[in-house]
C-alpha positions in Angstrom: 0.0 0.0 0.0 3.1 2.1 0.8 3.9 2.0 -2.7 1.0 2.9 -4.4 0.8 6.0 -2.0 4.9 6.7 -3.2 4.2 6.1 -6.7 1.2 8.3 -6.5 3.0 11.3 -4.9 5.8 10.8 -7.1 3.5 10.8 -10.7 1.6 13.6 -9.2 4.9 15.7 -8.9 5.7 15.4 -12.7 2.1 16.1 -13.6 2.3 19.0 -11.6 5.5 20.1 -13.3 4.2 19.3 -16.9 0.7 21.4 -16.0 3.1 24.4 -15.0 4.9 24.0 -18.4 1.7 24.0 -20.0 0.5 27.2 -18.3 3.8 29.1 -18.9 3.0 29.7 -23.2 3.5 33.4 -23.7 1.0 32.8 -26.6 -2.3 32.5 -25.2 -4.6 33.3 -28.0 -3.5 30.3 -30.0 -2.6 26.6 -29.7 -0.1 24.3 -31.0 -0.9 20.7 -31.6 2.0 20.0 -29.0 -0.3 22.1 -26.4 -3.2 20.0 -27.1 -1.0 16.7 -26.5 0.5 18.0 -23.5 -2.7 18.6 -22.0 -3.8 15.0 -23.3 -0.6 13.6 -21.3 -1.6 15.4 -18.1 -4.8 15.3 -18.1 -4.7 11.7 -18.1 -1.9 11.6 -15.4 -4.0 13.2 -13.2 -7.2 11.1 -14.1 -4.9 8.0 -13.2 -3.6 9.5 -10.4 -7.2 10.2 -9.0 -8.3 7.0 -9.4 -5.4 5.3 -7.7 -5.8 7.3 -5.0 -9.7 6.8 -4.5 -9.2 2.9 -4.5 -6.7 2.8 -1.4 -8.9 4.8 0.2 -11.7 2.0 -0.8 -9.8 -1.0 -0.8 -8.5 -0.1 3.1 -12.7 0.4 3.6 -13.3 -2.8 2.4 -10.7 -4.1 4.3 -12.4 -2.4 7.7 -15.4 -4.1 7.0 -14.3 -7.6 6.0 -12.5 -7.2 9.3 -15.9 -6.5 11.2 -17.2 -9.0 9.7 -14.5 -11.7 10.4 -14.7 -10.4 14.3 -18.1 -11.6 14.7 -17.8 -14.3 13.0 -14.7 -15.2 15.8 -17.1 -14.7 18.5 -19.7 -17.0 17.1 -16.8 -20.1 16.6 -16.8 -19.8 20.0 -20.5 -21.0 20.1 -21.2 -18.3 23.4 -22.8 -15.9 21.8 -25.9 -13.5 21.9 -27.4 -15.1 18.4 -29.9 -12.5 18.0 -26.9 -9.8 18.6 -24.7 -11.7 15.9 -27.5 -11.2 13.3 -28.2 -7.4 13.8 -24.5 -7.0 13.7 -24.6 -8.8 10.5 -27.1 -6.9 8.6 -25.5 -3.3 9.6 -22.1 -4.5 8.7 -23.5 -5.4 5.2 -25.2 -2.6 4.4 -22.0 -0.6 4.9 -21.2 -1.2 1.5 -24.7 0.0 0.5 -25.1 3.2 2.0 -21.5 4.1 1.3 -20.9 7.2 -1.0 -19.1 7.0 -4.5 -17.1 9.9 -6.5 -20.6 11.3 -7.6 -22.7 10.7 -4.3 -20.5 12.1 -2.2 -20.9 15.9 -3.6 -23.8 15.6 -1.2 -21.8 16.0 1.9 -25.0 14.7 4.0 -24.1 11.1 2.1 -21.2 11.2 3.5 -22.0 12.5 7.1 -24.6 9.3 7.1 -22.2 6.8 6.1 -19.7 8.2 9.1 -22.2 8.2 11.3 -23.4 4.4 10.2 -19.5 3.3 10.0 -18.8 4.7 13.9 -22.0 2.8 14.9 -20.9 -0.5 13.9 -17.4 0.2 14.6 -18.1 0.8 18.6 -21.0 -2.1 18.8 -18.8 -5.1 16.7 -16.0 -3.9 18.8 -18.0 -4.4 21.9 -19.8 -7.2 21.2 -16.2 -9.1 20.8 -15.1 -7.8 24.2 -18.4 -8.2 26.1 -17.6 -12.5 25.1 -16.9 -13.8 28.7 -13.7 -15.7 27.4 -12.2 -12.5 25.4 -8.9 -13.0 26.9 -8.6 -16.6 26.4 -9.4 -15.5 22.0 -6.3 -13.5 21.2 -7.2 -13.3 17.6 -10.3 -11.4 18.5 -7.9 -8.7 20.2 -5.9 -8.2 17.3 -8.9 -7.9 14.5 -10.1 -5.0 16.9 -6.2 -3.5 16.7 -6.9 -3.6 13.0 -10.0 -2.4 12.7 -9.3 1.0 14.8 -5.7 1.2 12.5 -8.1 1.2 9.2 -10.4 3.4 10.9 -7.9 5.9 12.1 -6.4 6.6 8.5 -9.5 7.2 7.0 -9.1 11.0 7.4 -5.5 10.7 6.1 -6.7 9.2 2.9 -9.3 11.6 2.2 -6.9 14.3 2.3 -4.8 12.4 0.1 -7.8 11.7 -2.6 -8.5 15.9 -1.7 -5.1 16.8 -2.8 -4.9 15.0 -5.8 -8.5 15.5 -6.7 -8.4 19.2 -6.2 -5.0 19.4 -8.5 -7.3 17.7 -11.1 -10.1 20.4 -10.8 -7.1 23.0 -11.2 -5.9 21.9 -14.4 -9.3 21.8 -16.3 -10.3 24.7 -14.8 -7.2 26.4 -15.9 -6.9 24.5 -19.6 -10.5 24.0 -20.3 -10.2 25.3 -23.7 -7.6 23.0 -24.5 -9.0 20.3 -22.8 -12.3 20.7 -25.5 -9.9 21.2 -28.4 -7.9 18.2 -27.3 -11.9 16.0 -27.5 -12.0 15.2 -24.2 -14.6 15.7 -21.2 -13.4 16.2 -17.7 -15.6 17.6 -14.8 -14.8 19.0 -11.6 -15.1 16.3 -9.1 -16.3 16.8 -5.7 -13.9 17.3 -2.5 -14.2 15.7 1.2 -12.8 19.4 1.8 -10.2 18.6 4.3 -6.8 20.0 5.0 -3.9 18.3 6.3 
């Protein structure tokens, strides 16, 4: 994961230098068809580069909630379990996935406030359920799902600054080379922000 994050940063510093290059013509009123292929290259980069950076941030999600899942499923092995708590559990933990925004849904920030909100929930009651188990101590393994559940949990806000950084550099450039960016046949759109800052 390290290295997708490194190769990420590093492609988005050459972008970033090839966007400035593209921005520096002293001849703004006209084009060449090297301008239009620059903007091509970069706009591409940065398309790729957004994309990479949204699926770690999903990927570790999914991750999170297979995790959740797999915790309950420890305590139910164990055949001392609240049945009727197992089930609830169960159905919250799916519909995680349901409720959770995308790169268009989450322009309504109140999509993303409800799956926070939903996440936290199941989060704090999965994670208490497993510890409420009379014989926690004796189930190490239970112990150490929870340790990974918080760590994926506790870099959510990191990765949302990285998809915000990225993203936002991507809104830049087409804002700043829209004309090219029609000339050149492609469509880009802004795309929407979680609006943090590091």
């Amino acid at each position: 994961m390290k290295n997708i994050i490194s190769t990420t940063t590093a492609l988005l510093s050459i972008v970033l230098l090839m966007a400035y290059g593209c921005g520096s013509k002293t001849n703004k009123t006209k084009s060449s068809i090297s301008d239009i292929d620059s903007v091509k290259i970069v706009l591409v980069s940065l398309q790729d580069s957004t994309e990479i950076t949204w699926k770690t941030m999903i990927v570790e999600d999914d991750q999170k909630i297979a995790y959740l899942k797999r915790l309950i499923d420890e305590v139910s092995y164990t055949k001392v379990y609240d049945k009727k708590a197992y089930d609830s559990l169960s159905l919250a933990i799916e519909n995680l996935k349901k409720i959770r925004y995308d790169q268009t849904s989450m322009a309504n920030s109140e999509k993303i406030d409800e799956y926070d909100v939903a996440t936290a929930a199941v989060v704090n009651n999965v994670i208490t359920f497993a510890q409420n188990h009379p014989n926690f101590d004796d189930y190490p393994l239970m112990d150490e799902l929870i340790g990974d559940i918080l760590a994926f949990d506790n870099r959510v806000i990191y990765r949302r600054v990285d998809y915000d950084n990225i993203a936002g550099e991507y809104n830049k450039f087409i804002q700043k080379n829209h004309d090219l960016i029609e000339r050149s046949g492609n469509v880009a759109s802004a795309k929407p922000l979680f609006q943090l800052s590091e």
